[in-house]
LOFINU-450496 format. One line per 10 residues: their letters; for each residue y, x, z of C-alpha. Coordinates in steps of 0.2 Angstrom, whole numbers. Each point is the difference from the previous one (the first is absolute). Last residue first. Layout:
# LOFINU-450496
a = Y/X/Z ~ ...
END
This chain:
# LOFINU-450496
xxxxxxxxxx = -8/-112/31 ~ -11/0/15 ~ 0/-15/8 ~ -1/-10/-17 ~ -17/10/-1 ~ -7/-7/12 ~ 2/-18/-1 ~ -6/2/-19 ~ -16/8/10 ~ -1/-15/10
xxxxxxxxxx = 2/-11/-10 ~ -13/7/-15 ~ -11/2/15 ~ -1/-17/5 ~ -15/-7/-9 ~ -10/16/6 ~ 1/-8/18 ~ -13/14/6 ~ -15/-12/-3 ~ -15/-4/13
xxxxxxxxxx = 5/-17/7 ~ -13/-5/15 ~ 8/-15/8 ~ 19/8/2 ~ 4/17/-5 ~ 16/7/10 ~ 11/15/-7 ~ 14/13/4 ~ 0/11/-13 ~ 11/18/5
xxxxxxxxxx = 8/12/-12 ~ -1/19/-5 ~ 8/9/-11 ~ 18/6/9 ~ 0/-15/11 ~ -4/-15/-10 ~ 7/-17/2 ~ -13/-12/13 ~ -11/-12/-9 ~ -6/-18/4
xxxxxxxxxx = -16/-9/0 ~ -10/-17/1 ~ -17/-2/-9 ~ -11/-14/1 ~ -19/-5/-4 ~ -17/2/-5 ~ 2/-5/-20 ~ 18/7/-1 ~ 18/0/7 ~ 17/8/1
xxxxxxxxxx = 15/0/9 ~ 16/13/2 ~ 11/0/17 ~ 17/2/-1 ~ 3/-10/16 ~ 11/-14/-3 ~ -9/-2/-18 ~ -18/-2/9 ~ 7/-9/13 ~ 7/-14/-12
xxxxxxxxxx = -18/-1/-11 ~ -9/0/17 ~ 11/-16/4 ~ -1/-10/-16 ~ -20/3/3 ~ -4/8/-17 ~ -4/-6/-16 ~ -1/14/-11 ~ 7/6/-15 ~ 15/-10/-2
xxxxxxxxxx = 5/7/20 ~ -7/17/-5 ~ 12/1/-14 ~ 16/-3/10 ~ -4/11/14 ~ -1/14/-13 ~ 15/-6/-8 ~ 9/1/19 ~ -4/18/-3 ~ -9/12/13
xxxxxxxxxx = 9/12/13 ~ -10/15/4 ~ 0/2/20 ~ 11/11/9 ~ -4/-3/17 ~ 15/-7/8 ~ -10/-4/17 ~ 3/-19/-1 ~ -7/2/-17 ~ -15/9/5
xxxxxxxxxx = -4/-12/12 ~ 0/-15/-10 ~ -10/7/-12 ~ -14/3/15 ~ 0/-16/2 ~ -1/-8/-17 ~ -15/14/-3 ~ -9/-6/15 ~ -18/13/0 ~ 11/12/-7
xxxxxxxxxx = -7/13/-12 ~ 6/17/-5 ~ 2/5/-16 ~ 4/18/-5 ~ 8/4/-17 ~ 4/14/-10 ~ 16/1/-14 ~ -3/14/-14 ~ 0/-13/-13 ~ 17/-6/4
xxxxxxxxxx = 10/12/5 ~ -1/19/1 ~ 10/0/-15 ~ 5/-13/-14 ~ 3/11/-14 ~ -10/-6/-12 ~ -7/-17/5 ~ -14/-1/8 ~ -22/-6/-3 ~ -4/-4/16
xxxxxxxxxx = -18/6/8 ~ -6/-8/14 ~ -17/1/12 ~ 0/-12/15 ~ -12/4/12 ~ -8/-12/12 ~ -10/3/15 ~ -7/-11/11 ~ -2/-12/-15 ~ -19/-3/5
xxxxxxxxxx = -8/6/-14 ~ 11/15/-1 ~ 17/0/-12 ~ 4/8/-16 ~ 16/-9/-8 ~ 7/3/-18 ~ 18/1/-5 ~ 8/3/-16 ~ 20/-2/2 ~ 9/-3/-19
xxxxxxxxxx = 18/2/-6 ~ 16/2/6 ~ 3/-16/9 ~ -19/-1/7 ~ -13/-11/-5 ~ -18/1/8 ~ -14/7/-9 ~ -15/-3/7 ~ -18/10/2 ~ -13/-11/8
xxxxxxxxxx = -8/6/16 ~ -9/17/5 ~ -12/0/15 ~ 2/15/12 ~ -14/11/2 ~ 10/13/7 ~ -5/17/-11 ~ -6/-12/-18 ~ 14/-15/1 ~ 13/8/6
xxxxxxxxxx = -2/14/-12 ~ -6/-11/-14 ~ 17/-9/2 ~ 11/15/4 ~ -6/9/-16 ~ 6/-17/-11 ~ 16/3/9 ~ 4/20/-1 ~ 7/-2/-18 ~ 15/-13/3
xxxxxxxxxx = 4/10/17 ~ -7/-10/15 ~ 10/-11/14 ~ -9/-4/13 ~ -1/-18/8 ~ -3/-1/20 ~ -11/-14/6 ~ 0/-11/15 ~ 4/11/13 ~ -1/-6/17
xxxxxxxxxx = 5/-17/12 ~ 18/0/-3 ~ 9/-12/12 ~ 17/4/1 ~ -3/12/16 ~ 15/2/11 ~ 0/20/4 ~ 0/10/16 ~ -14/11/-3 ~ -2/14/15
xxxxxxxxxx = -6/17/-8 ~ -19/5/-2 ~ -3/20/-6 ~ -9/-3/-18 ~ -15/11/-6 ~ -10/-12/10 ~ 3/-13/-14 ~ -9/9/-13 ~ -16/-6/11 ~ -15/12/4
xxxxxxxxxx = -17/-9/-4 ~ -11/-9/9 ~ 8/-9/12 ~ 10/-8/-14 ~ 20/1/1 ~ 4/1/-18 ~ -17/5/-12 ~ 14/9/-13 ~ -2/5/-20 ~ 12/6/-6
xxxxxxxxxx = 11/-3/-17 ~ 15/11/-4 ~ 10/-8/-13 ~ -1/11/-17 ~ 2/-12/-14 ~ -19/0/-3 ~ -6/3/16 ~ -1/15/12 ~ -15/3/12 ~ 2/1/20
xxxxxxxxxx = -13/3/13 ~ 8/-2/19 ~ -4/12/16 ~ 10/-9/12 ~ 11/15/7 ~ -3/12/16 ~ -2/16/-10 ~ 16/-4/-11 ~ -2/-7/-17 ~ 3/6/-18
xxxxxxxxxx = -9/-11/-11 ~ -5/5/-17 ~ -1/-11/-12 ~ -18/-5/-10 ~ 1/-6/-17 ~ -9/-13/-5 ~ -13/6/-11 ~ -13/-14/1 ~ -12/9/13 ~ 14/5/11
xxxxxxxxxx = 5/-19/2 ~ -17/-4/6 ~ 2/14/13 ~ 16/-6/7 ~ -6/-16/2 ~ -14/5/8 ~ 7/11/11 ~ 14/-17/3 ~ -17/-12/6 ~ 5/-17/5
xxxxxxxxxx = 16/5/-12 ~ 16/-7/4 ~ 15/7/-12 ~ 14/9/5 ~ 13/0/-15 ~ 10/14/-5 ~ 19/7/-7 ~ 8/-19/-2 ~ 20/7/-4 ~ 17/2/8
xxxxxxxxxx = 10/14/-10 ~ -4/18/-4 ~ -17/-2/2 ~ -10/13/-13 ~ -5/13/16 ~ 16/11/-1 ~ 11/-16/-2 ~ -5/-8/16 ~ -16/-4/10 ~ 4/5/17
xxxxxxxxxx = 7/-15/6 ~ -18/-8/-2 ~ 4/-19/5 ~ -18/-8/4 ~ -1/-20/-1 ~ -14/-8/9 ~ -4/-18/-2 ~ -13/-8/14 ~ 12/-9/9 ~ 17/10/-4
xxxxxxxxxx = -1/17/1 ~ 12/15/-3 ~ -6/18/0 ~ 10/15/-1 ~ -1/17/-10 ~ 8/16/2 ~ -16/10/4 ~ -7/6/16 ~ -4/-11/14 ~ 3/-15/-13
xxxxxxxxxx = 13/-14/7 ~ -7/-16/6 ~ 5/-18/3 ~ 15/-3/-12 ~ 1/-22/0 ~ -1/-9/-17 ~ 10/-15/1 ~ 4/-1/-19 ~ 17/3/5 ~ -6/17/11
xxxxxxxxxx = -10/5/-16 ~ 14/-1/-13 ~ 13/9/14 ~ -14/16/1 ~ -2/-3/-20 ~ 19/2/-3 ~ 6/13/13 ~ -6/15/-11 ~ -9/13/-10 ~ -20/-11/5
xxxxxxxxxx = -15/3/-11 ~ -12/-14/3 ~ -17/-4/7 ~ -9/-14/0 ~ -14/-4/14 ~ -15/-3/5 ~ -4/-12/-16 ~ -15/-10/-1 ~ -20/0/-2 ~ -1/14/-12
xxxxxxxxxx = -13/-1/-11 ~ -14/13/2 ~ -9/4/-16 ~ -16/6/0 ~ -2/18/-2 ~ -4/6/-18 ~ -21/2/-2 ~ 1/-5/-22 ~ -8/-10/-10 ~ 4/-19/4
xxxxxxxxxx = 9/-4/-14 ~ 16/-2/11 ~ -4/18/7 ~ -1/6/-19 ~ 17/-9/-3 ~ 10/6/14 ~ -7/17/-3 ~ 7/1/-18 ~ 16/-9/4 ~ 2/17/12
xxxxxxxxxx = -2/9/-15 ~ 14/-7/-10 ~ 13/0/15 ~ -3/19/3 ~ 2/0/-21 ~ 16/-8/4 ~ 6/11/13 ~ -4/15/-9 ~ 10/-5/-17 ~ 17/-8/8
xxxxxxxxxx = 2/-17/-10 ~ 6/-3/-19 ~ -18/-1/-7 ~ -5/-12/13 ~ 15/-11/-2 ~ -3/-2/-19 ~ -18/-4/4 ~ -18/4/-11 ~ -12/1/14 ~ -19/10/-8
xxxxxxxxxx = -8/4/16 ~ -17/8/3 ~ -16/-2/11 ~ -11/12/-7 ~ -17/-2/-7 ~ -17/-8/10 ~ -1/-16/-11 ~ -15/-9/6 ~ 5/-19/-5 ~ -2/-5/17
xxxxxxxxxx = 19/14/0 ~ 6/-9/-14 ~ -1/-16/9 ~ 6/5/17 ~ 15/8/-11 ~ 3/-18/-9 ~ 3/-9/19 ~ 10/15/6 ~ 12/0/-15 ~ 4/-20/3
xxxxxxxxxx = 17/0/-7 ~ 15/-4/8 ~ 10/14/6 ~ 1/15/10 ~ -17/1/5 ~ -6/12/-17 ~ 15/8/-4 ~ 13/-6/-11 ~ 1/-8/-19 ~ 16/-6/-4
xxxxxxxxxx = 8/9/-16 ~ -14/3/-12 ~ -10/-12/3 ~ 9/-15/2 ~ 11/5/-15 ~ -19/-1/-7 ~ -4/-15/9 ~ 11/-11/-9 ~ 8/-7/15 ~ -4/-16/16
xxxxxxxxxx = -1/14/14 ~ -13/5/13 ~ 6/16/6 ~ -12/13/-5 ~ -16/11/5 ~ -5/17/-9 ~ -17/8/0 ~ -8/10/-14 ~ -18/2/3 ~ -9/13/-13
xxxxxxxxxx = -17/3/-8 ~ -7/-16/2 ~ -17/2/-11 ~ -10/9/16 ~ 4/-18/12 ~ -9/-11/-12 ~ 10/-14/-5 ~ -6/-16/8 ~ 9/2/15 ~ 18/-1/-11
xxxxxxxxxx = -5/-17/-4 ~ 9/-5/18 ~ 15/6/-7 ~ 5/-18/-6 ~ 14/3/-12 ~ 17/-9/3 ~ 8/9/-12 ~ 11/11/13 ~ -16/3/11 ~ -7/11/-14
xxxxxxxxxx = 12/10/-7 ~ 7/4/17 ~ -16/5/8 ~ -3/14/-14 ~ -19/2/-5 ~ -5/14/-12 ~ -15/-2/-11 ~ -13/14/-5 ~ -2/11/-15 ~ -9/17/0
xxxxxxxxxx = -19/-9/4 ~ 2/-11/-16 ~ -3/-15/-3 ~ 14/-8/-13 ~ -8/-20/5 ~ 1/5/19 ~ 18/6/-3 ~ 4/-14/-10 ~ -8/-14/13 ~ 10/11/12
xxxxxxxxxx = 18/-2/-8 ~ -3/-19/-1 ~ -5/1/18 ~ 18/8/5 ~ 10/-12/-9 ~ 13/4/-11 ~ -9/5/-18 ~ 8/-8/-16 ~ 18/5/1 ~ 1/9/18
xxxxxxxxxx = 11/-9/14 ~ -11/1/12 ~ -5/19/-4 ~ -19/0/-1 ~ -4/20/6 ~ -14/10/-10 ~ -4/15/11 ~ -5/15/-13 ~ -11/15/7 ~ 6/16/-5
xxxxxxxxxx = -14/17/-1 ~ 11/4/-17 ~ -14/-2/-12 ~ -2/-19/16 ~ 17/-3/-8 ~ -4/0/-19 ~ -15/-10/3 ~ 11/-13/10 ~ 11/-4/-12 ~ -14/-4/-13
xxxxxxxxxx = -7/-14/14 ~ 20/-5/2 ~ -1/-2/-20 ~ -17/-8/-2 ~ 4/-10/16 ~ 17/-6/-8 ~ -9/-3/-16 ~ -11/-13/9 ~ 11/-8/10 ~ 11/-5/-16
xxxxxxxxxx = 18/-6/3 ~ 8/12/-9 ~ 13/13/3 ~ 15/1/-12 ~ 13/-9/14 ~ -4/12/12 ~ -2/-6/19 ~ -17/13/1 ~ -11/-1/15 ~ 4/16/11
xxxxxxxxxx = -8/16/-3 ~ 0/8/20 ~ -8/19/-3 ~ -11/7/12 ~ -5/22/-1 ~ 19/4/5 ~ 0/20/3 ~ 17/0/-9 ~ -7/15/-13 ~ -15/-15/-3
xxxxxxxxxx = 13/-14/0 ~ 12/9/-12 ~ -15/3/-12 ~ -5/-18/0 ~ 18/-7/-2 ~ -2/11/-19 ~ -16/-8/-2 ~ 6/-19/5 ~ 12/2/-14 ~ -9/7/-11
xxxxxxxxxx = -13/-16/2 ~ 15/-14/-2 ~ 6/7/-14 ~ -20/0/-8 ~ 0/-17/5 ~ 18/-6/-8 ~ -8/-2/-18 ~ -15/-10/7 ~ 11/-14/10 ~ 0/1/20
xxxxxxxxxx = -10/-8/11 ~ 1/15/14 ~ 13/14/3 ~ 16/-11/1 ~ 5/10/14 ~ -6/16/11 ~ 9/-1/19 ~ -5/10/9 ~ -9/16/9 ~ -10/-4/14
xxxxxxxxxx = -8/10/16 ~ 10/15/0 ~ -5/3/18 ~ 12/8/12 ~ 0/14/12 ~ 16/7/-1 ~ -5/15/-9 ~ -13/-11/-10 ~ 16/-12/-6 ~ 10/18/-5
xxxxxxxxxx = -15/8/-10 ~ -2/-17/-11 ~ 20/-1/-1 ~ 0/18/-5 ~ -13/-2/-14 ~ 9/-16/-5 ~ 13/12/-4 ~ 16/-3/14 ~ 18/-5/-9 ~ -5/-19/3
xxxxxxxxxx = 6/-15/-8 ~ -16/-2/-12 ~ -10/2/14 ~ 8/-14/10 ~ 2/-9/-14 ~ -21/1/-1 ~ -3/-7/16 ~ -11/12/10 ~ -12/-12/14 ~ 1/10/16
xxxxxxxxxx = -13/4/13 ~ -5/3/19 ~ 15/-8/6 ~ 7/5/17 ~ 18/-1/-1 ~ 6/18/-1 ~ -13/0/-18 ~ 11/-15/-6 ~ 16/9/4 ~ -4/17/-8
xxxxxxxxxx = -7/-10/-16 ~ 13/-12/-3 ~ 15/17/3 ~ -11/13/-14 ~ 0/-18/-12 ~ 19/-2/3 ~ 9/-13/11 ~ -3/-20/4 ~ -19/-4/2 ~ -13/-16/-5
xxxxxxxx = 0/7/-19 ~ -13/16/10 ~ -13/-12/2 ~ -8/-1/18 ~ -17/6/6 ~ -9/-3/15 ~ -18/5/5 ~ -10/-12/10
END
């Protein structure tokens, strides 16, 4: 289907919203009248510009308080749509968006509102316009989209249809199944939005918190399937007020804009995308390496160096099935000046695939620069910029990373780590709903509750995505930070690796002097009025440092080591099927952290 995407959804000027929404991909563009009203450019320009790049002029909104109105403000209301009229014909616009008046003089009369809207439409269709009536949720007398139909249907006429929007209809509660009964040829436009599900008055709701369909809670999917039973063969469009949005880089949001778009159409079951592949574990982490530090890190973790690359400065440390690759050769030149998590091997059945599936949703691809003899290896970016590719580690079938790597003797004394359990990335505040739907949408990974968790200067949102099986785990945070307070903090990153003894492997670390994050007696004096524990589990959780939780399926034991330059390691056990991150211990643990770094 053709996609669309109103011009209020970007940062920068008109000329800049066009370039980038036509460098994304979309067909079309919906002209929101600030934007006109802001620009330098004649609408004749503007018209000449969005054909230049290819683009639709699919919509031009908003018109107010146009229908319902008292007789002596009529004829007002009438120059006024003429004089818009004239700019849409030198625009090139031949749809205009009226939305349902929030006036306080307009009457609550469905009669005169169709005589006016019915009126309207006469003017338009002299101008060759059509008129989409929209039901704003919060409008005085008309908020539902199947009040604005019986209106339309009571107005009949062929200019004037009804525009739908996602967002005015889910947030009331409406059943958009009634949407089928509308014929498809009277829905003239579909305005898609979704939303956090939040206790507000829904136009602050509106106006500040809607995002992209799959990045929060409302069923967009369910209410297109309906529209499209119901015949509608327009534009898919988006209409996403968000103060973040507006503030964020131009191209790579309207990039993020369209691939919502495919997400939701291959959700809705009309569209041929490649199935997802969901990634079946980790093959390794990899991290930037200036330093001693994370070499040491490893060698007290028990990790043993067991291959050097044949052509690059980059080693690989293993312990059971948890692989650690230090890149000596990412440094300040290539955006790691200090230790830091570059890119994740993921482990796909099928990584061509994988790779393909993530070309279809606009992930972008990175080059590789390989010797002849190296694993070929596909490789996308996400969000926050880690590297993210996609291995099949030593099948039969298909060349293995790990051949890249000239053996070395290990001599290490292993502390019991079985593999990765989940790394946690950091994002920027206005990459994190993107990294949600991109998760989601390229890898297939289930999204879970958003939290904020308490941190000494302020808030940390976190949200997991994981695969059905918890094989893989991500951990997506975003801190809100003090001014000032540096590369610390919200910048830290995370990889937790899982002991099958966690008390044992404690043990290890501390005979080894492995810096661990020391944790409060308070803490220890909390969990004992919280829980009853065994006495003697309560006094080898405090001797050891190490952090408990619990929930409906079972336990969970960890500890933290301190951070070398941005990057830290999790040391964790579940116990009878627990599937949390220890969420309740984050506020500790990151009060922990930052009294080491004052």
């Amino acid at each position: 289907m053709r996609k669309s995407i109103a011009t209020v959804r970007l940062s920068g000027t008109l000329e800049e919203k066009l370039t980038a929404i036509a460098a994304a991909g979309f067909d079309g563009v919906e002209i929101f009248e600030n934007d006109l009203l802001a620009s330098p450019l004649s609408p004749e320009r503007i018209r000449d510009r969005a054909a230049e790049l290819g683009l639709t002029i699919d919509l031009f909104q908003p018109f107010r308080d146009a229908e319902a109105v008292p007789e002596d403000l009529l004829a007002r209301t009438l120059r006024r749509a003429e004089k818009k009229f004239a700019v849409m014909e030198r625009l090139g616009a031949d749809l205009m968006l009226v939305c349902s008046s929030v006036s306080p003089a307009a009457l609550d009369d469905d009669a005169l509102a169709a005589e006016q809207l019915r009126l309207l439409a006469e003017r338009a269709a002299a101008h060759g316009i059509r008129i989409a009536y929209e039901a704003l949720a919060w409008g005085r007398h008309v908020n539902t989209y199947d009040h604005a139909w019986r209106i339309v249907r009571q107005a009949d006429h062929p200019a004037l249809g009804i525009c739908l929007d996602s967002f005015h209809i889910l947030s009331r509660g409406s059943d958009p199944k009634g949407i089928e009964e509308i014929p498809g040829k009277k829905i003239f436009f579909l305005q898609l939005a979704d939303a956090p599900l939040m206790a507000m008055d829904v136009l602050q709701w509106s106006r500040h918190y809607r995002c992209f369909p799959g990045q929060g809670g409302l069923d967009v999917a369910g209410l297109l399937e309906h529209v499209l039973r119901a015949g509608y063969d327009g534009p898919l469009s988006l209409e996403v007020f968000n103060d973040v949005f507006r503030q964020g880089d131009t191209a790579r949001t309207a990039v993020d804009a369209l691939r919502s778009l495919i997400a939701l159409e291959e959700a809705a079951g009309r569209t041929d995308l490649p199935a997802p592949v969901v990634p079946t574990g980790f093959a390794f982490a990899e991290l930037a390496s200036t330093g001693p530090e994370l070499p040491a890190l490893l060698t007290e973790l028990g990790f043993a160096r067991t291959g050097r690359h044949h052509s690059k400065p980059v080693e690989l440390w293993e312990q059971g099935d948890a692989r650690i690759v230090l890149n000596s050769g990412l440094d300040a030149t290539t955006g790691h000046p200090e230790p830091a998590l570059a890119a994740i091997g993921l482990e796909t059945p099928d990584p061509a695939a994988s790779a393909g599936r993530a070309r279809a949703l606009l992930a972008p691809v990175l080059p590789r620069h390989r010797a002849v003899a190296d694993a070929p290896l596909d490789a996308v970016a996400a969000p926050d910029s880690t590297e993210l590719f996609f291995c099949r580690t030593e099948h039969p079938d298909h060349p293995s990373w790990t051949g890249d790597f000239t053996p070395r003797a290990a001599s290490a004394s292993p502390a019991g780590i079985t593999h990765i359990d989940h790394v946690a990335l950091t994002q920027p505040r206005h990459h994190f709903d993107e990294a949600s739907l991109f998760y989601r949408a390229v890898l297939g990974l289930r999204p879970h509750e958003s939290l904020e968790l308490a941190d000494p200067y302020g808030l940390l949102r976190s949200r997991a995505v994981s695969g059905a099986d918890g094989s893989v785990r991500l951990a997506l945070n975003v801190a809100q930070i003090r001014p000032g307070s540096g590369p610390s903090g919200s910048l830290r990153q995370h990889i937790a690796l899982h002991s099958r003894d966690i008390v044992a492997t404690a043990r290890r670390l501390r005979e080894r002097g492995a810096p661990l994050l020391p944790i409060p007696d308070n803490y220890y004096d909390d969990l004992e009025a919280r829980h009853e524990l065994d006495p003697g589990l309560h006094r080898t959780l405090r001797e050891l440092g190490l952090l408990y939780d619990r929930d409906d399926s079972g336990t969970f034991l960890h500890l933290y080591t301190a951070t070398v330059g941005r990057v830290f390691f999790e040391i964790v056990q579940r116990i009878d099927g627990y599937q949390g991150y220890g969420a309740a211990n984050a506020p500790v643990r990151l009060a922990a952290q930052h009294a080491r770094t004052r």
